[in-house]
N, C-alpha and C positions, 0 to 999 in steps of 0.2 A: 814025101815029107811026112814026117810021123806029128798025129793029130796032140793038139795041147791039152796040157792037164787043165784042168779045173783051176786047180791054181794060176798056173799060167795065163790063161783066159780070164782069168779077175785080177791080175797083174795089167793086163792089156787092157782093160776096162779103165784102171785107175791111171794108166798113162795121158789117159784124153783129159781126165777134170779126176776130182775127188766126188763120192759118191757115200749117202747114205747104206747104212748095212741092210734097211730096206731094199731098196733098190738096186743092193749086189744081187742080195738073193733071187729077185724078180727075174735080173737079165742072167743068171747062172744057169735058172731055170728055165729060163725059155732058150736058152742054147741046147737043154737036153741033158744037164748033169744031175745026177743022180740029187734025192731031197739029201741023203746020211753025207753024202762030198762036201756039198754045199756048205753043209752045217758045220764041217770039220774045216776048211778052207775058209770060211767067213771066221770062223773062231781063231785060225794060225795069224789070221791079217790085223782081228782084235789086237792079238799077243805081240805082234810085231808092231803093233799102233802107225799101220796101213790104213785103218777104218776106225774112222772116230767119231760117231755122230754130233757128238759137242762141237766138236771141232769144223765139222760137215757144216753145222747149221751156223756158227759163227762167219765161216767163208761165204756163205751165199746169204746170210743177213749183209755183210759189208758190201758186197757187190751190188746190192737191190740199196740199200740205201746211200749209198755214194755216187752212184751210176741212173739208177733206173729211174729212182723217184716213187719207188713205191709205197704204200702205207702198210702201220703195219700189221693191221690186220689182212692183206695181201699176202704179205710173207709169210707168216704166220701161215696162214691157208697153202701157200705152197710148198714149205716145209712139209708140212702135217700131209701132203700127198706123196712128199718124196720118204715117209714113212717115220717122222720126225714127232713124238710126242706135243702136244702143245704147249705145257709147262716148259719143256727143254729150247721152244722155238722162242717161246716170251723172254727165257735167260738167256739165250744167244742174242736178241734183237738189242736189250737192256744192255748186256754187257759191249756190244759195238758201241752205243750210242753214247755210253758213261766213260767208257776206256782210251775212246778216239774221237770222240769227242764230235762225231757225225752229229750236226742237227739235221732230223729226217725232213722236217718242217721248211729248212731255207733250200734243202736239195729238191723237194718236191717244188717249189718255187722257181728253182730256176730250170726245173723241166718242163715247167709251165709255160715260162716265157720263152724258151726255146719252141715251143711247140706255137706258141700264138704268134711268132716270128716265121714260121714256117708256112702258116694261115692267112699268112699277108695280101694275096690276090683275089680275098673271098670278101664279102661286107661281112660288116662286124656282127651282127647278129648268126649268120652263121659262124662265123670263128667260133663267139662265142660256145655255142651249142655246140663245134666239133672238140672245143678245147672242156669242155665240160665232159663228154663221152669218152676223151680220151684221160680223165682225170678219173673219171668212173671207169673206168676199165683197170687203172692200177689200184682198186680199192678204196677211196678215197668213197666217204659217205658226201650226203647234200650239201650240210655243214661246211666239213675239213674244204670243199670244192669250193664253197662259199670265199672259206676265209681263204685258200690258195690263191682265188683271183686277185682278191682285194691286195695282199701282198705283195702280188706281183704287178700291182699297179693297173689290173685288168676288170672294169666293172662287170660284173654278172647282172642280168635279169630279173626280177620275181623275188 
C-alpha cells in the first residue's frame, strides 16, 4: 500500500475533530513531512477553508462553554496552546456567548451542582473543598468560585 501524501494525512487529521493551523503544522511535523509540504498543504486547506482558526476557536469556545463549565480565561488559555492568538480566542468566546446566547455564568453553575451531587457520600466540608478544586481547576478565580457556589445554592467557607 502506497504511503499518504501530506495532504492526505491532514485530511485524516481533520476527519477525527477540526483543528487549529497551529496544530496541523505541529502533528504534519512530527509525522515527518517535510517544513516547504507542510506549508504548501496547510495553505491549499486555508484556500479550500478545511482550516479556519476563527472558526477552530468559535467550535471549541461553544463546546467548553455549553458542556464543560469552563471559564473563560480557561479557554482562552487553551486556545492560545492549540496556537490560537489571544485577541482571536477573546472574539470567539464573545461571539458564542452574544450570538447564542450561552450564559458561561449559569452553565458553570449547573456544572457545579452536578459535581456537588456527585460528592454526596463525603461530609460537606469536604465536598466543599473537592467542589472548590474542581472549580479551580476549570479556571475559575477565588471570587467567580465564591459566587459559583453561592448560585448554586451551595455555602463556601472563609
Amino acid at each position: 500500500m502506497a504511503e499518504k501524501s501530506v495532504y492526505e494525512q491532514a485530511l485524516s487529521l481533520l476527519e477525527y475533530r477540526a483543528r487549529s493551523v497551529d496544530e496541523m503544522r505541529r502533528k504534519l511535523r512530527q509525522k515527518g513531512a517535510p517544513a516547504d509540504e507542510v506549508d504548501e498543504v496547510i495553505q491549499r486547506l486555508l484556500d479550500q477553508k478545511l482550516l479556519d482558526d476563527a472558526d477552530y476557536a468559535r467550535q471549541f469556545a461553544r463546546g467548553k462553554l455549553s458542556r464543560g463549565g469552563a471559564s473563560r480565561h480557561r479557554i482562552a488559555q487553551e486556545l492560545g496552546r492549540k496556537g490560537i492568538r489571544r485577541d482571536a480566542a477573546a472574539t470567539a468566546i464573545d461571539e458564542v456567548t452574544d450570538e447564542e446566547g450561552i450564559d458561561p455564568l449559569q452553565a458553570a453553575v449547573r456544572v457545579a451542582r452536578k459535581k456537588w451531587k456527585t460528592l454526596a457520600s463525603l461530609d460537606d466540608a469536604t465536598r466543599r473543598r473537592r467542589l472548590y478544586a474542581f472549580l479551580a481547576r476549570r479556571g475559575f478565580n477565588p471570587d467567580e468560585i465564591r459566587e459559583l457556589m453561592s448560585l448554586a445554592g451551595i455555602e463556601s467557607e472563609g
